[in-house]
Backbone bond lengths (Angstrom), bond angles and torsions (degrees), N, CA, C in turn:
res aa  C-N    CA-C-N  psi(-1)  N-CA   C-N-CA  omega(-1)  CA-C   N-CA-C  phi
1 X - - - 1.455 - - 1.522 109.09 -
2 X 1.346 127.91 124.57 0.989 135.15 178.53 1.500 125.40 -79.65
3 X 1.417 123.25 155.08 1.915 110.32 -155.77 1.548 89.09 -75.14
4 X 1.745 86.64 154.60 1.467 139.34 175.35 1.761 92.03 -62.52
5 X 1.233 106.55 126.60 1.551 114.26 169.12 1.719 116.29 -127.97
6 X 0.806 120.89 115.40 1.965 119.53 -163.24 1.286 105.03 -96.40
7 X 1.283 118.10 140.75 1.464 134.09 167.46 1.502 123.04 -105.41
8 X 1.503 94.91 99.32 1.921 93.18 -166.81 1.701 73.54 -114.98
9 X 1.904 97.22 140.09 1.279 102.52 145.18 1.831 95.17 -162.86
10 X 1.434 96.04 156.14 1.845 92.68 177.92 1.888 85.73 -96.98
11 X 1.520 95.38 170.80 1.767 105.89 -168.96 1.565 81.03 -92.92
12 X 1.193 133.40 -28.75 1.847 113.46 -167.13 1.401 103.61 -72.65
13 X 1.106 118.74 -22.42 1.515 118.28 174.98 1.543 120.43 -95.21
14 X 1.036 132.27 -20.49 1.466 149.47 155.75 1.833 104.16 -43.08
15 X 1.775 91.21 -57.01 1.631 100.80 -170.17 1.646 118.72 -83.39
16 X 1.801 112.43 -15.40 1.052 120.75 168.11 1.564 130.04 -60.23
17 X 1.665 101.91 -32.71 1.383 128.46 -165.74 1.545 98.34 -87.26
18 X 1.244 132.00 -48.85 1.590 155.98 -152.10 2.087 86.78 -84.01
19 X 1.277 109.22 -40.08 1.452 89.64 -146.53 1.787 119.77 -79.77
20 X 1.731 82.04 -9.35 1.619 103.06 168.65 1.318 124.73 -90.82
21 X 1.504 119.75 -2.06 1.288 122.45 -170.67 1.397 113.01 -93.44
22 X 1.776 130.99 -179.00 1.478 122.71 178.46 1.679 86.17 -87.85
23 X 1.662 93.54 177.11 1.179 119.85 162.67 1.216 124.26 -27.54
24 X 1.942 103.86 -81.38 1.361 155.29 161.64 2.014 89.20 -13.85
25 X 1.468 112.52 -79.67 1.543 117.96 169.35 0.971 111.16 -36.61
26 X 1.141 140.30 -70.08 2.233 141.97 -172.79 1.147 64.08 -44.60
27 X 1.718 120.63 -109.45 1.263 137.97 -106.53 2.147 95.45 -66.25
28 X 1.214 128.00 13.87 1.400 123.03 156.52 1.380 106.06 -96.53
29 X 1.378 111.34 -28.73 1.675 100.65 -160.75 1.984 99.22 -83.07
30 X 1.115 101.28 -8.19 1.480 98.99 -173.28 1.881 106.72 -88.84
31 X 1.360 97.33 -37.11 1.627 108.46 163.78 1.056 109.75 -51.53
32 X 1.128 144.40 -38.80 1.596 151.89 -150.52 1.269 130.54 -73.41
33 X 2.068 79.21 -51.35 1.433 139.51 155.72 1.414 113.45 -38.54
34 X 1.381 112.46 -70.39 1.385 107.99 -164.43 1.702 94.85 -92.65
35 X 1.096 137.75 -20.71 1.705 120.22 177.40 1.763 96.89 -70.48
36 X 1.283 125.23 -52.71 1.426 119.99 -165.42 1.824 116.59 -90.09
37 X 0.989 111.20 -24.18 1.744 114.69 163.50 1.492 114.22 -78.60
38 X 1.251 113.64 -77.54 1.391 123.21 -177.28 1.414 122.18 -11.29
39 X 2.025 99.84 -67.97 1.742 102.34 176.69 1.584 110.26 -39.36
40 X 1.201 106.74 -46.24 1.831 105.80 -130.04 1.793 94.82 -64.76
41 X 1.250 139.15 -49.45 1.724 107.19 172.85 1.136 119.15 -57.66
42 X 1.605 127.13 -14.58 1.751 111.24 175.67 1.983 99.54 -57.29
43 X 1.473 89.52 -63.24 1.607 104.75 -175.40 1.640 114.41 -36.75
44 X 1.233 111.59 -38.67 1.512 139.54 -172.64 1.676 111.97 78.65
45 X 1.346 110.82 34.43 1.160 126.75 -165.97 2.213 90.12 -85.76
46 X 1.451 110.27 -29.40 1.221 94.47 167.90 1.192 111.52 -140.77
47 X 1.065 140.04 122.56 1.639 158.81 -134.67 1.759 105.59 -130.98
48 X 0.869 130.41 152.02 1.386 145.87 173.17 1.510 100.66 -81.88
49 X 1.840 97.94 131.06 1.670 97.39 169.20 1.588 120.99 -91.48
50 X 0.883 137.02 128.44 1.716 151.42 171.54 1.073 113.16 -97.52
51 X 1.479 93.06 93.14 1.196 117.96 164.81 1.607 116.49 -44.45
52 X 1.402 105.68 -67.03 1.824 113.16 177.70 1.171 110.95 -170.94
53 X 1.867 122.96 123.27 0.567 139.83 166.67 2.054 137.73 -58.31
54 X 1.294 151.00 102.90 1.241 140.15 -147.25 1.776 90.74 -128.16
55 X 1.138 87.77 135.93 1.730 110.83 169.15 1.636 99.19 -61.42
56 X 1.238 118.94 164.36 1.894 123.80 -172.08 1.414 95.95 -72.37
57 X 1.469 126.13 -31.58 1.441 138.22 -171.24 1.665 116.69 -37.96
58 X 1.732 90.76 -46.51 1.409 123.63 -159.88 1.866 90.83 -95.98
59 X 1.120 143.43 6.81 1.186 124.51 -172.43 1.247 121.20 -51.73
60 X 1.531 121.63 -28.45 1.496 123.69 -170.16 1.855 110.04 -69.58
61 X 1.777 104.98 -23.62 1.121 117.48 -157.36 1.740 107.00 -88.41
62 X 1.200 85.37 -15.33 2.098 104.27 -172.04 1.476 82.27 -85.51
63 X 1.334 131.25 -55.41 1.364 131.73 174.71 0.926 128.01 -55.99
64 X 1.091 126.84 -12.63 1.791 124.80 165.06 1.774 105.03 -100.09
65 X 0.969 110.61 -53.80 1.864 109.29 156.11 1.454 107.00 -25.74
66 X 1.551 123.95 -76.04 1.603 121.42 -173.37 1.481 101.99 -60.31
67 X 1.083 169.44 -9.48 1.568 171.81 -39.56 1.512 107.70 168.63
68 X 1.824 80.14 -76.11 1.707 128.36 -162.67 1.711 90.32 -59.72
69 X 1.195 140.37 -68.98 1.484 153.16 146.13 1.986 76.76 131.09
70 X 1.332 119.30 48.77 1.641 105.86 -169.54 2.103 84.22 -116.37
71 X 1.481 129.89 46.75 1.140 123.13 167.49 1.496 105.66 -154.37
72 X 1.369 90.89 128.37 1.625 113.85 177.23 2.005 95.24 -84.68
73 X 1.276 83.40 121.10 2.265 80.37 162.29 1.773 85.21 107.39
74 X 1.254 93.75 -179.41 1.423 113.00 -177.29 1.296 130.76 -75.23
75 X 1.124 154.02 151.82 1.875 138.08 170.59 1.352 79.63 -129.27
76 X 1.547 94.45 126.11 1.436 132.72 -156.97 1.929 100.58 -122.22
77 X 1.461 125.73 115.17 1.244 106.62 -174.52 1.565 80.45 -119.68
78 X 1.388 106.54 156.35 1.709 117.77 176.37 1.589 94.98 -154.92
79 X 1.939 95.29 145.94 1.538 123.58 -162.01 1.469 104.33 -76.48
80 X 1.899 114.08 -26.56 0.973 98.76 179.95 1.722 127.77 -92.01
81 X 1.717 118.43 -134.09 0.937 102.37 161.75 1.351 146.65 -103.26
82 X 1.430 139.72 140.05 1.372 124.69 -147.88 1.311 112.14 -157.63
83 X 1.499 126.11 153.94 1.330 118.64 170.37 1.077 118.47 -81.17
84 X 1.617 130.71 133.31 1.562 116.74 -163.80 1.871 100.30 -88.67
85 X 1.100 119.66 4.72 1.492 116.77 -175.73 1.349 92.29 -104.64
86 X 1.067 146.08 -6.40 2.056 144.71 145.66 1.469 114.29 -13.36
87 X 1.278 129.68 104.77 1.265 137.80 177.72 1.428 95.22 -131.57
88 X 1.708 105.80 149.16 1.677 121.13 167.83 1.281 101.58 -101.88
C-alpha cells in the first residue's frame, strides 16, 4: 500500500487565492483537478472515511451522531445486517 497523502484545504482560502487569478489559471487548476483527483476512488487510491456504520434500527442514533458534528468520516446507515460499532 502506498503512503497516505491528505487533502486539507478551507474553501475561504481556495476562493481567496482563485479570485485574483485569470481565467486561463482556474480553468488549468481545474484540469489538474480532474486528471489527478478524479481517478484516485476508481483506483481506490482515495476511499471515503467511516466514521460508523448503524443498522436502519439505530437510525435515530446515526441522527444524533450527524447533529452532535462530534464525527470525522461518514455515518453510514445500511438496511441490512450489521454491527453498529463497525468503523473503517
Amino acid at each position: 500500500m502506498g503512503a497516505v497523502r491528505c487533502i486539507n484545504y478551507r474553501t475561504e482560502d481556495v476562493e481567496v487565492v482563485l479570485k485574483s487569478q485569470t481565467t486561463d489559471f482556474k480553468a488549468s487548476r481545474v484540469a489538474e483537478g480532474v486528471q489527478r483527483v478524479w481517478p484516485l476512488p476508481r483506483t481506490r487510491q482515495l476511499k471515503p472515511g467511516i466514521h460508523r456504520v448503524f443498522p436502519l434500527g439505530e437510525a435515530a442514533d446515526a441522527q444524533r451522531l450527524l447533529k452532535s458534528s462530534q464525527h470525522i468520516g461518514k455515518i453510514v446507515r445500511t438496511a441490512g445486517l450489521c454491527n453498529s460499532n463497525q468503523t473503517r
